[in-house]
C-alpha positions as CSV (number, residue, x, y, z in Angstrom):
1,X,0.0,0.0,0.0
2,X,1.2,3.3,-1.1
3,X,1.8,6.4,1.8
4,X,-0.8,8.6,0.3
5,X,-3.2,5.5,0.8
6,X,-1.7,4.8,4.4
7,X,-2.1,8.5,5.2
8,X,-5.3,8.5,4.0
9,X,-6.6,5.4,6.0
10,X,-4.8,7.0,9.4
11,X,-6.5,10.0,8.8
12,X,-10.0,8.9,8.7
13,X,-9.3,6.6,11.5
14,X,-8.3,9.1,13.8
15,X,-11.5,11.5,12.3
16,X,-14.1,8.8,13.1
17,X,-12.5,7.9,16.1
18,X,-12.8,11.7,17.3
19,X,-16.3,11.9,16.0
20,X,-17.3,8.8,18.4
21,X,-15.3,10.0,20.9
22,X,-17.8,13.7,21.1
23,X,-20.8,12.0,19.8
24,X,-23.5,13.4,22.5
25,X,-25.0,9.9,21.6
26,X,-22.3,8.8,24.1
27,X,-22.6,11.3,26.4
28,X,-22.3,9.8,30.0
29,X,-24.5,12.7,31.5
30,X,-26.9,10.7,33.8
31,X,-29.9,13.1,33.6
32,X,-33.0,10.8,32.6
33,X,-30.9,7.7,31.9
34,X,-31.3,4.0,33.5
35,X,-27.9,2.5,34.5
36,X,-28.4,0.0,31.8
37,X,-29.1,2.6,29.0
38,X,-25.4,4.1,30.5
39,X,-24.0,1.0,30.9
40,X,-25.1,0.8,27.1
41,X,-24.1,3.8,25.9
42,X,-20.3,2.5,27.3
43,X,-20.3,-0.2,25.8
44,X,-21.4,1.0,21.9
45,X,-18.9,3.5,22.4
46,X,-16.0,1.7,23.7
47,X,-16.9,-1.3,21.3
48,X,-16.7,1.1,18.1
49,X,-13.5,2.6,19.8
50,X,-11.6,-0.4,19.8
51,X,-12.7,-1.7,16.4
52,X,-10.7,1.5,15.1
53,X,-7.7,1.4,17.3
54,X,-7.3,-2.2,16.4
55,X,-7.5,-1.5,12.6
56,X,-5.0,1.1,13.7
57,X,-2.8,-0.9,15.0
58,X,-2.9,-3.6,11.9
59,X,-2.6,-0.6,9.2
60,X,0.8,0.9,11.2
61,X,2.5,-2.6,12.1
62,X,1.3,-4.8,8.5
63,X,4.6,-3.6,6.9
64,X,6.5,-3.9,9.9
65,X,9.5,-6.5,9.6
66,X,8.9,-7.1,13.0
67,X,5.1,-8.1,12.5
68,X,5.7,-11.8,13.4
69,X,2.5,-14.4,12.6
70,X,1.4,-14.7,16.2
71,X,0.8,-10.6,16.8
72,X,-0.7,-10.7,13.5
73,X,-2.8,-13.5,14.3
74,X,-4.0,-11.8,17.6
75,X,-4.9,-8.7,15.9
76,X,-7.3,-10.0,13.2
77,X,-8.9,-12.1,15.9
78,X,-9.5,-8.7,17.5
79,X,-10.7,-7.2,14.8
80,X,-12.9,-10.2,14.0
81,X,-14.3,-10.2,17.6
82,X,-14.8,-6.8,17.9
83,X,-16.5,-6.1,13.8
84,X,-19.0,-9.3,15.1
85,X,-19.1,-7.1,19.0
86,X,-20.1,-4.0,16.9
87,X,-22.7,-5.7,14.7
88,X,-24.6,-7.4,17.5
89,X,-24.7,-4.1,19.1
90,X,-25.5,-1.9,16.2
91,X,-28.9,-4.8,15.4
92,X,-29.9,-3.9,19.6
93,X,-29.2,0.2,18.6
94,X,-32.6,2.3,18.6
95,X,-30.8,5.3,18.0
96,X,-29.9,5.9,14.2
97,X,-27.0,7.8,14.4
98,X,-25.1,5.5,16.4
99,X,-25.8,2.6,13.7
100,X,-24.5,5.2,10.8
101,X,-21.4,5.0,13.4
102,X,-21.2,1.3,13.9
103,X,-22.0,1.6,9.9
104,X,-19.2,3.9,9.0
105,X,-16.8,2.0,11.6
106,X,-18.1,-1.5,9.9
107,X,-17.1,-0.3,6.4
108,X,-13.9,1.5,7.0
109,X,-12.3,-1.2,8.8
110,X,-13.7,-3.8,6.1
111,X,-12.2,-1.5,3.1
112,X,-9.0,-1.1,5.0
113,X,-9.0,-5.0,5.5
114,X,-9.4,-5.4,2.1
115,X,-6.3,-3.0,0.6
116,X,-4.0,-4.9,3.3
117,X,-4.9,-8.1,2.0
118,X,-4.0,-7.0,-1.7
119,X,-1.2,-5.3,-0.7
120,X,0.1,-8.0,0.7
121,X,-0.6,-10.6,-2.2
């Protein structure tokens, strides 16, 4: 994968990441709110969080000479577990800005997959 697509992947990981990060969909202001819809809020949040920063992680070490098969094996477990966390969630998710999140998230991480694996063949 060329820089310009490498730069380009960082940056919209780090731009979706931020936009989760100040979504007031995961606002943890208790006015009006059940511990469970908090505790759920959390999770969605934290959930899409980590989807990205794995992806992260994968797109800065996959050229890495010192990316040996088990980290790389833990990773895209990761990101498996966490794209099939973020799914489950997003199909419980009322709230249709938080899907278009878990969407966006979903799709990024999939597309960014996707340019590894060919860039690695």
């Amino acid at each position: 994968m060329g820089f310009e697509k490498f730069r380009l992947y960082l940056n919209e990981l780090e731009n979706l990441t931020q936009e989760i990060r100040q979504a007031p969909e995961f606002s943890m202001h208790a006015s009006g709110r059940t511990r469970e819809e908090l505790l759920a809020r959390f999770e969605m949040s934290r959930t899409l969080i980590n989807l990205l920063h794995f992806a992260t992680i994968h797109l800065m070490r996959a050229n890495a000479e010192d990316y040996d098969t088990e980290s790389e094996n833990w990773i895209l477990t990761s990101i498996r577990r966490a794209t099939d966390d973020v799914r489950v969630r997003a199909q419980q998710e009322k709230t249709a800005s938080v899907k278009k999140l878990a969407d966006r998230s979903l799709q990024l991480t999939s597309r960014l997959m996707e340019d590894l694996q060919v860039a690695a063949a």
